[in-house]
N, C-alpha and C positions, 0 to 999 in steps of 0.2 A: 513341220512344227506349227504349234501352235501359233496366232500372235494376234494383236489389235491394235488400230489407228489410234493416238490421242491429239487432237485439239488441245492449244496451249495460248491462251489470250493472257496479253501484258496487261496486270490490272497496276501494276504501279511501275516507275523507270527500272530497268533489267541494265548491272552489271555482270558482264562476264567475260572477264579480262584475257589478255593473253602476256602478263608480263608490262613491265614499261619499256618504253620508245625514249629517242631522242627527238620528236618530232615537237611541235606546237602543244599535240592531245600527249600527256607523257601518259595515259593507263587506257588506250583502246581496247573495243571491244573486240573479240576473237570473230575472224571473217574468215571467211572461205577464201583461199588466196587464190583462187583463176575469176572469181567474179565479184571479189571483195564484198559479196553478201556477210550480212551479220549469220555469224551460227551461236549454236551452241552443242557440243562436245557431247556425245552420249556417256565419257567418263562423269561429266561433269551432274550430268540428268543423274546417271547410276547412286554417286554417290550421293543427291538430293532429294531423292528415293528412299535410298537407306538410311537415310538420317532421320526421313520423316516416319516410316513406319517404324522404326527402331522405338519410337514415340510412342507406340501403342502397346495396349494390353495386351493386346490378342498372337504377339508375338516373345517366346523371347530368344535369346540370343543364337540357337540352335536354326531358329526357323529360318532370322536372320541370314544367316552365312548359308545357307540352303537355298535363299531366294538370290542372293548377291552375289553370294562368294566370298572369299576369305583369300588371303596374302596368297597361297600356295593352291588354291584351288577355284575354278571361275563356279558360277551358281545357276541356278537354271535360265534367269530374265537375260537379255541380249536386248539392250536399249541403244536406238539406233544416235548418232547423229539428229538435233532439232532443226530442222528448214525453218526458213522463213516464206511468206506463203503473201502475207499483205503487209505494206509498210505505210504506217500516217503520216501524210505530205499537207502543210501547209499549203491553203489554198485563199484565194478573195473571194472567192465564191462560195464559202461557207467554214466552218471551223477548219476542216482538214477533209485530206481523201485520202481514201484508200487506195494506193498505189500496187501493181504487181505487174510482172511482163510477161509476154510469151515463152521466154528460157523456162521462170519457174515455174508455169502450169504444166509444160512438155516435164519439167523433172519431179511434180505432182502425179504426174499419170504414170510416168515407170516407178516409181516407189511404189504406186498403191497396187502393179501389177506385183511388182517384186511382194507385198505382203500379199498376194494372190488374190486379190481385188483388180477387175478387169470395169471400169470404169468410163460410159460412154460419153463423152462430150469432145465435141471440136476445138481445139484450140485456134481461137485466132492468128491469121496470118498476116502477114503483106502491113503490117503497119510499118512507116516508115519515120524516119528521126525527125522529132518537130510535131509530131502527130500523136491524137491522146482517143486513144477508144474508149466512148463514155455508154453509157445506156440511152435507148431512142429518148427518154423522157428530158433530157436534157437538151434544151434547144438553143445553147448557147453556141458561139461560133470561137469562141478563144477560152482555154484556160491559165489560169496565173498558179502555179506549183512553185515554192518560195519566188524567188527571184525572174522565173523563167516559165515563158509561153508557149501553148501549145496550142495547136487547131484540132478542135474538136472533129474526129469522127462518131456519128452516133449509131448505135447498131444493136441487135438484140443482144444484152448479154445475158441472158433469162438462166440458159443452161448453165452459164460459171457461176452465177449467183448462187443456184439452186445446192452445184459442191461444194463451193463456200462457205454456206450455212451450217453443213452439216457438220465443220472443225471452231463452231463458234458456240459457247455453252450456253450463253444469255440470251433470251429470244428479245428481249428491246435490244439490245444492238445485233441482231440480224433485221431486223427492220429498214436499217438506214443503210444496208447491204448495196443496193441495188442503185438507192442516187449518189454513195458517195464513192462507187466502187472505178478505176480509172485501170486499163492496161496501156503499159509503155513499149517500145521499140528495147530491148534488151541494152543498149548504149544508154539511152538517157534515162531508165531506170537504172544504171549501175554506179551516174552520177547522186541520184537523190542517196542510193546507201553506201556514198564512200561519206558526202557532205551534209547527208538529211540530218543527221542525230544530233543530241542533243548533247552540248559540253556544259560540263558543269564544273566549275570553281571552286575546290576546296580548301581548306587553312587549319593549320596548326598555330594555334597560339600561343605565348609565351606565359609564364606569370603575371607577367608586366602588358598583358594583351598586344600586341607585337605579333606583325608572321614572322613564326619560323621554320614553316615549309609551305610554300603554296603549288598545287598544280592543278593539273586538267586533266578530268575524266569524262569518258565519252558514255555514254546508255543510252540503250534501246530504251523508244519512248511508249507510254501509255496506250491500248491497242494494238500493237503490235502485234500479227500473228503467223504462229507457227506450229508443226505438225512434226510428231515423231511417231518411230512405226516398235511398238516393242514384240519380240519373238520369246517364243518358250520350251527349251527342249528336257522340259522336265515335266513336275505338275504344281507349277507353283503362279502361272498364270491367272487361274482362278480367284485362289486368295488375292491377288494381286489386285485383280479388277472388281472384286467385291470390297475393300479398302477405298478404293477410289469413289466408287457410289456409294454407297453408305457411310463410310468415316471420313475421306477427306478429300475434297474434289480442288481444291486449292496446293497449289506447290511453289517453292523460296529456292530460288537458284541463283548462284552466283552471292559477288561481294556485299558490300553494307546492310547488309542484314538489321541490324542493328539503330540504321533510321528510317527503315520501312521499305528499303528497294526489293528488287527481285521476286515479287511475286506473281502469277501466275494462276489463270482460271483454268480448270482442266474439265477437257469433253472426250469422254469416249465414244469413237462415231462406231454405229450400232446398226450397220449396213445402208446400201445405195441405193 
């Protein structure tokens, strides 16, 4: 089968719920449950897909259900599951950093084999908990990630940079790639993405302005990135990737729609 990598950068807070809890957060985002990574659902990408191109002229309803699918019958695209890849961690040493660990570069590199992409770069090892693998150019001895400190190790990360870039669409922020990029020990990166994100407080009001309903919702924050692999056992791939470069390189996933969340920069990476 056919199929192509897309780069998916948070241009604005991303919900993508999984139901409510009885917890603190009652509308968490949907995680991966053995690593409580934030995901996002390839049903979910599918139908945010079809809803966008549904939008265009150059389709109508026929081609629609040929690229998608229909109630009773699946369609050529096969969209994978969205990874997350780097997460923005407050830091004192400057706005934020880019956060990612060795678990998710190791399951970077069998995805992009699995889309038959054989991709050469080392993954760093042997970092251990308490410890933040920064780039040489940092010659700092501590970092501060909200609340909590790490010991700098500094060390070439030129080659991770180099893959990184290529799932990011805007070349001004690959720029700031390389100083603000941090790898974690797999444990205390799984803390920043159970604790890192952002709650936010919403309310229903009454006539009489009054709550009455307030809760808490969690979203992936601004920057955030992540990486889906779409497949094509049909011939509908084409149109597909010609839609995205030329008509529409931005994509709206998940809830509130409607006060500007869920959007989404789109990169199709175009070999290594």
């Amino acid at each position: 089968m056919k199929n192509i990598v897309l780069g998916m950068l948070a241009e604005t807070c991303v919900h993508t719920g999984c139901g409510r809890e009885t917890g603190f957060v009652d509308l968490p985002v949907a995680r991966e449950s053995t690593t409580e990574n934030p995901i996002i659902y390839g049903s979910s990408l599918k139908g945010a897909f079809r809803s966008l191109m549904s939008n265009s002229e150059r389709y109508d309803d026929a081609d629609i259900d040929s690229i998608f699918g229909e109630a009773d019958s699946a369609g050529d695209l096969i969209i994978s599951d969205a990874r997350m890849l780097l997460l923005p961690v407050r830091s004192l040493s400057g706005p934020y950093k880019w956060v990612t660990s060795t678990y998710i570069l190791e399951t970077l590199k069998r995805d992009m084999k699995r889309a038959g992409d054989e991709i050469d770069f080392e993954i760093p090892t042997g970092i251990k908990p308490g410890k933040a693998l920064c780039s040489k150019e940092d010659d700092s001895e501590s970092l501060i990630l909200e609340e909590r400190e790490f010991e700098i190790e500094s060390t070439d990360l030129n080659d991770v940079v180099k893959l990184i870039e290529k799932f990011i669409p805007h070349e001004d922020v690959k720029k700031r790639l390389e100083k603000q990029l941090v790898i974690l020990d797999e444990d205390d990166f799984e803390w920043f993405a159970k604790y890192g994100l952002a709650i936010h407080a919403r309310n229903k009001l009454t006539d009489e302005k009054t709550s009455d309903n307030l809760w808490y919702e969690e979203t992936i924050v601004p920057d955030t990135l992540f990486y889906t692999l779409v497949f094509d056992r049909g011939d509908s791939l084409d149109d597909f990737v010609s839609y995205i470069n030329k008509e529409r390189s931005y994509l709206q996933v998940g809830g509130n729609e409607t006060v500007g969340q869920g959007w989404f920069a789109l990169k199709l990476i175009d070999g290594w």
